[in-house]
N, C-alpha and C positions, 0 to 999 in steps of 0.2 A: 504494500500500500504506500501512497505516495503520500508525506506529511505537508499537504499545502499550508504555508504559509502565515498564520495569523497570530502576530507578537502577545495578546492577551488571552484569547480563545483556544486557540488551538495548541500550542505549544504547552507543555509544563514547565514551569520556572522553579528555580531551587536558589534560594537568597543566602549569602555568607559573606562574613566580614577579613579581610583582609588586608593589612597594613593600612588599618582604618579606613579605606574605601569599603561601599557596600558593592558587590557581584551580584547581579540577577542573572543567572545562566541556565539555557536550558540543560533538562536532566539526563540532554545526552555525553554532558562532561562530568566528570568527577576528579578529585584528589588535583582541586587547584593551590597552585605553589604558586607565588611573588617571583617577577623575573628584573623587572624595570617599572622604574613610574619615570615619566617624561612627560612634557608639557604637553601633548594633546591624550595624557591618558596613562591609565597602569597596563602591565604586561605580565599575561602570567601563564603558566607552563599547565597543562590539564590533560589528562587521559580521555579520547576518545572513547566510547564504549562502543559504537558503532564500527568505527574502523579499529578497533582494538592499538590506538595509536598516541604517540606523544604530539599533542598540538600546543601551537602557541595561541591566545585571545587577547586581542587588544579592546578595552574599552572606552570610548570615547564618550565622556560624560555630556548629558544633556546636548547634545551637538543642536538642534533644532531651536533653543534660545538667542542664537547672535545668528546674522547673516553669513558672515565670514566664513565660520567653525561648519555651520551647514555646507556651503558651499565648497568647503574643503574636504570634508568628509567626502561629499556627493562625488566630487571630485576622482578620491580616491576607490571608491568604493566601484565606481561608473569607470574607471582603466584597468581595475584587477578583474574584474566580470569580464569582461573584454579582451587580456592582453592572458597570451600561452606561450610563457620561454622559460628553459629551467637558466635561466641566471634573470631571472623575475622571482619576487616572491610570487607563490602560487597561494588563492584565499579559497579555502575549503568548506566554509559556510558562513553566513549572516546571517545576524539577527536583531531584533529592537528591541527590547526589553517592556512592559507592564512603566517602566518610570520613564519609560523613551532614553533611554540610554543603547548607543550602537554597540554592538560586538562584532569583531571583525577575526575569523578565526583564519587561520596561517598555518603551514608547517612551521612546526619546532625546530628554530638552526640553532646549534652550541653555543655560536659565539660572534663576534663580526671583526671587523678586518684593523677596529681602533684597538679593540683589545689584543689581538694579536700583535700589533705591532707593539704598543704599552710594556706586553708582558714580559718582553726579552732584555737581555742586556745589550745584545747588539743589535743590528738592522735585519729585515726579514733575509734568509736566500736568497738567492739571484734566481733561483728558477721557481720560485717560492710569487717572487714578484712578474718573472714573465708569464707565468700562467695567471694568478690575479687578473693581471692586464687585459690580459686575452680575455678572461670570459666577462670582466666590468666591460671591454668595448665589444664584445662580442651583444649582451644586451642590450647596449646601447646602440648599437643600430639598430637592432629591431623597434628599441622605443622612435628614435627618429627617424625610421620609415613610416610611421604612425601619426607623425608631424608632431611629435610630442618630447620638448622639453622638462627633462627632471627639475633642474633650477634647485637641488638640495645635497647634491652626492658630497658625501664626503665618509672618512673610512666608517665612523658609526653606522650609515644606509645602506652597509655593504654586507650581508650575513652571510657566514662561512663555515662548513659542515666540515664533520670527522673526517671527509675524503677528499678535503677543497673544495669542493664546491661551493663559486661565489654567487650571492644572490640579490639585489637590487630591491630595495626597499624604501617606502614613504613614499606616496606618490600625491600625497596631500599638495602640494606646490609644483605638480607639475600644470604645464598650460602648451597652449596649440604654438604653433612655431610663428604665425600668422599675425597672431591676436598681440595686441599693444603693451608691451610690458612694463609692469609697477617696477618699483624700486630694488628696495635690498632684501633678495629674498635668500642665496645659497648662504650656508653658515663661514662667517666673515674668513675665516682664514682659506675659503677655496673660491670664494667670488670672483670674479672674472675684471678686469680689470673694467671693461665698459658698462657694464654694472655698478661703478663708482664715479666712473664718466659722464652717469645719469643720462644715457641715451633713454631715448624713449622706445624704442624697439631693438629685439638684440634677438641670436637665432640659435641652434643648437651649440655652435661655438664657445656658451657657456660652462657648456655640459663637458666638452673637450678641453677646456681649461682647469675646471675641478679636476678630470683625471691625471692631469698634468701635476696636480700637486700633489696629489695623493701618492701617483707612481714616484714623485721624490722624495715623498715621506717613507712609503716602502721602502727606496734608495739607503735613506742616510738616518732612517729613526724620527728623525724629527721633522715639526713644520714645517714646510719651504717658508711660508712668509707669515709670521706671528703677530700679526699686530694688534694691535690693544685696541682700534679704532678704526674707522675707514679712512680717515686721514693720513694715520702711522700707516697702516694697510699698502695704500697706495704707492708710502712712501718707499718700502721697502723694496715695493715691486721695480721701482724706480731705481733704484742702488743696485738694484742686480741683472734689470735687463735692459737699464736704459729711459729715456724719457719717450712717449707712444712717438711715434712718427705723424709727418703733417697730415699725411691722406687721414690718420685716424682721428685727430684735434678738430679737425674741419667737421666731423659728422658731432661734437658737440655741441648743445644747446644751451647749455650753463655758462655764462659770464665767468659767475664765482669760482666753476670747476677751470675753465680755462685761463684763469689769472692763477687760481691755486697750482696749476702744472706748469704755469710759467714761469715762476718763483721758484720750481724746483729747481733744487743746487745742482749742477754738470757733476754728473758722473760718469767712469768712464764704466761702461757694462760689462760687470764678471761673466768669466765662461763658465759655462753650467759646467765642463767637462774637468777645470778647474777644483770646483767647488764639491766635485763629486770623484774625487779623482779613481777608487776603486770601482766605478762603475763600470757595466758593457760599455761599447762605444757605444753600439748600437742602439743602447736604453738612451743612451743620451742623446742619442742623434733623433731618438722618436720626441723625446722631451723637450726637447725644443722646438718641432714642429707643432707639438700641443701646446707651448708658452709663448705663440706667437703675440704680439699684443697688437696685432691687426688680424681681428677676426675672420673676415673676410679671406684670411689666408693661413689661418689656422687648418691643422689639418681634421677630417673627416673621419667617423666614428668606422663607416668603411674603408677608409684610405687608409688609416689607422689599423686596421687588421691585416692589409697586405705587408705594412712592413719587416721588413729582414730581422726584426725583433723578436719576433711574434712568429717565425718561418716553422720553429719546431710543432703549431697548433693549427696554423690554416689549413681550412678547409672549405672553399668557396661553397660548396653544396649543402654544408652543416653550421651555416652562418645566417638562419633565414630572416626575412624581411617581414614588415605586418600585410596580413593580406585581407583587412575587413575596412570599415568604415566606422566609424565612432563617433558620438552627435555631439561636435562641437558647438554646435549654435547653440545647445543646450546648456552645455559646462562652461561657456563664457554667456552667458546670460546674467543681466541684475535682477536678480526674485530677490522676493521676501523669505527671511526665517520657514513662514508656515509652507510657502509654495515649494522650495527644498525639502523641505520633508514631504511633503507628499512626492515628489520626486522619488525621492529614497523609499517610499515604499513600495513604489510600482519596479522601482529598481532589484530593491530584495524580491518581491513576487517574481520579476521575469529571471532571476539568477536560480529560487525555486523551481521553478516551473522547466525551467532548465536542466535543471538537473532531475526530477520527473519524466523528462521526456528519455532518458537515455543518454545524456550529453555527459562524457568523458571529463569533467572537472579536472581532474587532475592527469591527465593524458599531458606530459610535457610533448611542446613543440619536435625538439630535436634533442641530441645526447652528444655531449662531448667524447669525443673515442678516448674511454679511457686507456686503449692500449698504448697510446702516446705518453702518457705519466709517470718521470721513474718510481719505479718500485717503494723507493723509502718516503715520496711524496703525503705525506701522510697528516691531520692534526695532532698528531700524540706529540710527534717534533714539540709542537709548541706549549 
């Protein structure tokens, strides 16, 4: 029998307190454990009974009260329904809760890619980091062939299993490649520099810059560019690759920004290969085509996969692209609070309904060959 859908009716709710959050979960989970609480929510580890499995449930409190938190959620909820890639997280059911609170259940990943790097005394492997690479840009063109920027990646978004496997996470702030973009949205030490430029439109380039910093965080342990501010931020970026070039200056629209870059002090731009000196060439030669500071010639999430860095995992036929349609007009739309929620319900029914009919939820797109993997590749490493 097919359990359709109805958050107070039809489902049974089982209520429990948790790191002083109350949980209303249906009573198809049990034996929940506290994983993370984070600003849109707690996270917590729970045994499926149905799939006899480890999941993860994120709950986003009252989402339905502000426009924004709605719109965000909706957001997320309307790209995971929709999007099939195992370097995706993969969402295995939703729910609304009796108090209108969302549940958004996920596979259970170990661990993600901040804590891995955190956890050591030294910088990750070198093959440790070209594989990473590979499967973060490997998802990432499937998001933007979807025409969908992340605008959030950075190592915490990145979750990573016992066997490496990486997987792509929060899609709360992602938006259409098209549509007009807000301000300061990726977390400030992987923001893109035209993002501080206060362009008003900016394109997947973003998304290609956060990995750029992240693969030098891999690199060397630490931050590329630490700064306490968007100010300090920018300035850093400035000391190490230089001041933006004129084609890039001219596409600003800030006065303030354009006197504040013009006041910056001459520096002469360190070389990445300098700065990194144990690295491959070749990591560093990709790393600099992702820290280009003219977008525009940044390199491409696919271009980015063919590189000679990346030679040990390419595989053009196992690198796929999005193949559906997804109702932008809809997720860039200004509703109201209540009109997003009913949104999200018809949302949760057809994700339902979906899965009623026979549809393969968890059917991943494509599979990395693990025979490509050495042998000792492994989480325990870390």
């Amino acid at each position: 029998n097919c359990p359709i859908f109805n958050p107070s009716i039809m489902a049974q709710f089982v209520t429990q307190e948790l790191m002083g959050t109350t949980l209303e979960t249906t009573n198809r989970y049990s034996d929940l454990k506290p994983r993370d609480i984070g600003a849109s929510g707690i996270v917590c580890s729970a045994h499926d009974t149905v799939e006899n499995q480890t999941v993860a449930i994120k709950k986003i409190a009252k989402p339905f009260e502000h426009t924004g938190v709605a719109r965000r959620a909706y957001r997320e909820v309307h790209l995971l329904s929709n999007m099939r890639h195992d370097n995706l997280i993969n969402m295995r059911d939703i729910f609304i809760s009796p108090s209108e609170d969302l549940y958004i259940v996920t596979d259970c990943i170990q661990t993600n890619l901040y804590h891995v790097i955190r956890s050591r005394s030294k910088p990750v492997e070198g093959q440790f980091v070209q594989f990473f690479t590979y499967q973060l840009l490997r998802g990432l063109k499937y998001l933007h062939s979807a025409g969908v920027i992340h605008r959030d990646l950075k190592p915490s978004n990145l979750l990573i299993n016992d066997n490496c496997d990486l997987k792509i996470c929060d899609f709360g702030l992602a938006r259409e490649q098209d549509h007009k973009m807000t301000g300061y949205v990726t977390t400030r030490y992987y923001r893109a520099p035209e993002i501080m430029l206060t362009w008003q439109k900016y394109s997947y380039a973003v998304d290609i810059w956060s990995v750029g910093c992240i693969l030098a965080e891999m690199i060397s342990g630490e931050t590329l560019f630490p700064g306490k501010d968007h100010v300090h931020q920018f300035t850093l970026i400035a000391e190490t690759l230089g001041k933006p070039p004129k084609e890039v200056m001219e596409r600003v629209y800030s006065k303030s920004t354009l006197k504040f870059v013009e006041n910056l002090p001459e520096s002469k731009p360190c070389s990445l290969s300098a700065r990194f000196r144990d690295a491959d060439p070749q990591a560093i030669d990709l790393l600099e085509k992702m820290l280009n500071l003219d977008p525009e010639k940044r390199i491409t999430a696919a271009d980015a996969l063919m590189h000679p860095y990346l030679s040990t995992y390419q595989d053009s036929e196992d690198e796929p692209a999005f193949d559906k349609e997804l109702s932008w007009s809809l997720l860039e739309s200004e509703l109201s609070a209540d009109e997003w929620k009913t949104n999200m319900y018809f949302e949760v029914l057809d994700y339902h309904r979906g899965a009623c009919d026979g549809q393969d939820k968890d059917a991943p797109t494509t599979k990395v060959n693990l025979n490509k993997l050495p042998k000792e590749m492994m989480m325990e490493t870390y």
